[in-house]
C-alpha positions as CSV (number, residue, x, y, z in Angstrom):
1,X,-13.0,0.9,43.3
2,X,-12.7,1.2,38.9
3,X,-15.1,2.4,37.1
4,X,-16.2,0.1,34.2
5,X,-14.2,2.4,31.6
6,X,-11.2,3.4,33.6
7,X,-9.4,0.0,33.8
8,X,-6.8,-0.2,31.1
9,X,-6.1,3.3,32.0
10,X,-5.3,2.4,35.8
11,X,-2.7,-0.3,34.8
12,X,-0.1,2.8,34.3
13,X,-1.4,3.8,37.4
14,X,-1.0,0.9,39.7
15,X,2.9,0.3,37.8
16,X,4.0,3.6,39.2
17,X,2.8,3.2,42.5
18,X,4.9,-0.1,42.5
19,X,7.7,1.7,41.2
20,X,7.5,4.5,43.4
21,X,7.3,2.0,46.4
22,X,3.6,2.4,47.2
23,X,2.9,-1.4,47.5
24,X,0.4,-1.4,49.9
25,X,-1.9,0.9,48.1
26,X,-1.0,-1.0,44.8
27,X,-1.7,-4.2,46.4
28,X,-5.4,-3.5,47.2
29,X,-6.3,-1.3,43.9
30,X,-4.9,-4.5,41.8
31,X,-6.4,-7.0,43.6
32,X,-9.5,-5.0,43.3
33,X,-9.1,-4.5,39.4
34,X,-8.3,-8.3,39.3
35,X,-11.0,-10.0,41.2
36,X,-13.6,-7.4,39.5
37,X,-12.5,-8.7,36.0
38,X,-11.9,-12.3,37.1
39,X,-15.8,-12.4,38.3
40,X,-16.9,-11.1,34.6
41,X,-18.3,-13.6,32.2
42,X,-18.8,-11.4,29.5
43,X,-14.6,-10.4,29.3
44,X,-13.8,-9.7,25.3
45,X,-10.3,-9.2,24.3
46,X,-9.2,-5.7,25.7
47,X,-10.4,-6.5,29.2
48,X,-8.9,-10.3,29.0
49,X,-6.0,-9.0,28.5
50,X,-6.4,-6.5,31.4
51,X,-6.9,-9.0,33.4
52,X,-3.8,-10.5,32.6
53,X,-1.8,-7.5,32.7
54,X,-3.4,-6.6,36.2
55,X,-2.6,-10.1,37.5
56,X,1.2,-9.4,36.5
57,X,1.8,-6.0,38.7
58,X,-0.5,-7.7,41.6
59,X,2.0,-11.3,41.4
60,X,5.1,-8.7,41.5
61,X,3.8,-6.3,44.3
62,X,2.9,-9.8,46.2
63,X,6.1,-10.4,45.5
64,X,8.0,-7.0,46.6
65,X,5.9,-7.5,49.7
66,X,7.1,-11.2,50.5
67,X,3.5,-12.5,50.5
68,X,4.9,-15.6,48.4
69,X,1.9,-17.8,49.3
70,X,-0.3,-15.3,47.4
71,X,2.1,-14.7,44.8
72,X,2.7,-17.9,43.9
73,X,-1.6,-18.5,43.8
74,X,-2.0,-15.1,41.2
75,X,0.8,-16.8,39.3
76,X,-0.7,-19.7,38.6
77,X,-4.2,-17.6,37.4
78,X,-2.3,-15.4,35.4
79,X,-1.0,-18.6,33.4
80,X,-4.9,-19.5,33.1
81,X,-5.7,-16.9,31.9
82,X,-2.9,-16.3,29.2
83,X,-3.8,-19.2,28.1
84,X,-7.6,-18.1,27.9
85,X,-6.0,-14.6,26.1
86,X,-4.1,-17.1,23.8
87,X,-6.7,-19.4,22.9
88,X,-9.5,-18.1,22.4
89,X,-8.8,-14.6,21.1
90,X,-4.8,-14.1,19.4
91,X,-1.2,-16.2,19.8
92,X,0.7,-14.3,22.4
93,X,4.4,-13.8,21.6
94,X,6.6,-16.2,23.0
95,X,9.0,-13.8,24.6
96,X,5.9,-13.1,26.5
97,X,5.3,-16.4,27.6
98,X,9.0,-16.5,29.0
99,X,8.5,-13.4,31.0
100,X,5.4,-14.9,32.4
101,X,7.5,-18.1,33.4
102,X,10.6,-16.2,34.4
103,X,7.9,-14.4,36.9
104,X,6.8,-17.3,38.0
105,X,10.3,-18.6,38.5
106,X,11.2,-15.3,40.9
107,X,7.9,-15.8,42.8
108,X,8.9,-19.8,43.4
109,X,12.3,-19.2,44.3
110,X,11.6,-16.6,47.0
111,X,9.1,-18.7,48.3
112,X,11.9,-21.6,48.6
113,X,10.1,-24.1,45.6
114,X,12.9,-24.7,44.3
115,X,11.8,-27.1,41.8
116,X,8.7,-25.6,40.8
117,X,11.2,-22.8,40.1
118,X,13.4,-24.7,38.1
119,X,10.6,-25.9,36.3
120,X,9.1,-22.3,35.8
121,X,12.7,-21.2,34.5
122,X,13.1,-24.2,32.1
123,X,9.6,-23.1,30.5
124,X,10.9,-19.8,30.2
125,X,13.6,-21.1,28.4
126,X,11.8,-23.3,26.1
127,X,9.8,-20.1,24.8
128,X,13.0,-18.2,24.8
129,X,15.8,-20.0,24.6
130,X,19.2,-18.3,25.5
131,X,17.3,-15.6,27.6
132,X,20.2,-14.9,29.6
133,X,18.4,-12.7,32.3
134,X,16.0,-15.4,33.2
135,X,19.4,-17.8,32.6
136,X,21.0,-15.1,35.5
137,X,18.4,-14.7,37.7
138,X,17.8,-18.8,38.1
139,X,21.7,-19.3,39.1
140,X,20.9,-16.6,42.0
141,X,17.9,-17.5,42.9
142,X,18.0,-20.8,43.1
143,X,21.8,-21.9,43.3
144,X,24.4,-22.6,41.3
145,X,23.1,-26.4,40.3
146,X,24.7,-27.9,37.1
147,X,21.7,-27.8,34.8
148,X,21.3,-24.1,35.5
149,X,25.3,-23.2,35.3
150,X,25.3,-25.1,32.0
151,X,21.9,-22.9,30.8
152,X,23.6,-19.9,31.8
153,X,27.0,-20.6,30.1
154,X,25.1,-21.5,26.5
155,X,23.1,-17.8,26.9
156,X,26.0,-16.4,27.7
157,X,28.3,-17.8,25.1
158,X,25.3,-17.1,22.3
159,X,24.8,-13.6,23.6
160,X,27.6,-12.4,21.3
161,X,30.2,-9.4,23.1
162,X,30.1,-8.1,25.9
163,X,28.5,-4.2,25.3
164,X,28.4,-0.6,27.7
165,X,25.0,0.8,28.1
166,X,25.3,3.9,30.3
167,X,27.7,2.9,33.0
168,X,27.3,-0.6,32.8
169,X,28.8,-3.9,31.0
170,X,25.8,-5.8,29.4
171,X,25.2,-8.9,27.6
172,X,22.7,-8.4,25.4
173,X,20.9,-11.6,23.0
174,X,19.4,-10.2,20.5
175,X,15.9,-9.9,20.5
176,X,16.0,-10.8,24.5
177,X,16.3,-9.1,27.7
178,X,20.1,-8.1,29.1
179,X,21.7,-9.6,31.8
180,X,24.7,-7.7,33.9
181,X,27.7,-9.1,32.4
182,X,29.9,-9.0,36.0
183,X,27.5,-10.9,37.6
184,X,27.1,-13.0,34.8
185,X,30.9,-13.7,35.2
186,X,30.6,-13.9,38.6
187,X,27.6,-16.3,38.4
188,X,30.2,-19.0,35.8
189,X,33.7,-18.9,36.9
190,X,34.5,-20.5,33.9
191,X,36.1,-19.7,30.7
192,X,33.0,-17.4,29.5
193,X,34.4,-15.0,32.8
194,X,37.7,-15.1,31.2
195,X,36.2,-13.9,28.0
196,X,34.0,-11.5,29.8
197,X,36.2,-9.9,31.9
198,X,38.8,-9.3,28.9
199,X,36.2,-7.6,27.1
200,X,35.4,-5.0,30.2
201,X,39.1,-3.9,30.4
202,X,39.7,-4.1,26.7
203,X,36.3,-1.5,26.6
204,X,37.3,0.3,29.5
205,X,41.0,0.6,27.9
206,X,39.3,1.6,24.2
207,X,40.6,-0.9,22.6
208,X,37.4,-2.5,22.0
209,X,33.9,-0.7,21.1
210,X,31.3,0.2,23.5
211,X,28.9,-1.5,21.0
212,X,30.7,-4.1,19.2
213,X,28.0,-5.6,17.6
214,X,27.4,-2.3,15.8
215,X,30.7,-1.3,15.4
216,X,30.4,-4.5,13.0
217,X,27.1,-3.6,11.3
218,X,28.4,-0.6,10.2
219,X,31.6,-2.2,9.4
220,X,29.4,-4.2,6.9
221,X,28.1,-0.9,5.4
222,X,31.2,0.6,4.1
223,X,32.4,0.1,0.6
224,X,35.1,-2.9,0.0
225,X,36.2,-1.3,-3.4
226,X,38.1,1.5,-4.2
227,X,37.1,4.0,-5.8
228,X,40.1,5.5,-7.1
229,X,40.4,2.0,-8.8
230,X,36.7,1.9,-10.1
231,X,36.8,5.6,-11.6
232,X,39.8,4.7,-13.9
233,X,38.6,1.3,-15.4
């Protein structure tokens, strides 16, 4: 179906079609891409990491299609060949590596694995820890266990104040993915709601910035001495 030059470009391609809801069409076009590039022996770094990236879209369209089974199969490639990406040619990022575990996590979930889940979310955590998205998403998925309440309740007390993006409430780590504060909230029931929810009214009531965390910075920036003071020593 891909021409031997045209497959990095057909990444973008098969993304939108996934976006757009086109799933069955993105489903064979990435598996075709994938087992094409799997079958290679000669794979440098550009089409390894193709490969990998193709494997990602094709585990979430799987996914978006309920074909768990499959997912959960392409899943476990797309680790092996990571690794292959990360060995033998450059280190991959570890926020990468979470994504690729919090996928994992998702596809495990869904397909009722509960603890291969909670073992995929753990290794997401590891890479990234206080990823409060992946922290989120494993309370939902999977149920609101102990281990994962208490993972989601560090994240959320690390992820600093609660911030508005658009027309939503956010927490936001830095450096990591944002997770919906009022589900975050919702997800606790704890003192962290408390704090959360007095944060939305006190932003929706201007008393507190949008973006407190850069409210702050630039706080930082302006000058603690007066001039008036320093011009007439």
């Amino acid at each position: 179906m891909f021409g031997s030059g045209d497959s990095a470009q057909v990444l973008h391609q098969l993304e939108r079609y996934h976006q757009e809801g086109r799933d069955e069409l993105a489903e064979v076009m990435s598996s075709d891409l994938t087992e094409k590039l799997s079958a290679r022996k000669d794979r440098d770094e550009k089409t390894q990491e193709v490969l990998v990236k193709g494997l990602i879209i094709l585990a979430k369209i799987l996914h978006s299609r309920s074909k768990y089974k499959r997912a959960r199969a392409t899943v476990i490639i797309l680790h092996k060949e990571r690794r292959v990406l990360n060995k033998q040619y450059r280190q991959v990022d570890a926020l990468t590596l979470a994504e690729d575990y919090r996928l994992a996590g998702k596809i495990h979930a869904a397909a009722g694995k509960k603890s291969a889940a909670k073992k995929a979310y753990a290794k997401c955590q590891r890479q990234a820890p206080g990823h409060i998205a992946a922290a989120l998403e494993a309370v939902e998925a999977i149920g609101p266990t102990k281990g994962l309440l208490k993972t989601l309740n560090a994240a959320s007390n690390a992820a600093g104040p609660v911030l508005m993006r658009g027309e939503y409430f956010i927490l936001e780590p830095v450096g990591l993915p944002p997770a919906d504060a009022m589900r975050v909230a919702a997800a606790l029931n704890n003192e962290q709601t408390t704090r959360i929810n007095a944060e939305i009214q006190a932003i929706t009531a201007g008393e507190q910035a949008a973006n407190a965390r850069l409210a702050a910075a630039i706080d930082t920036l302006k000058p603690t001495m007066d001039y008036h003071a320093y011009s007439g020593s």
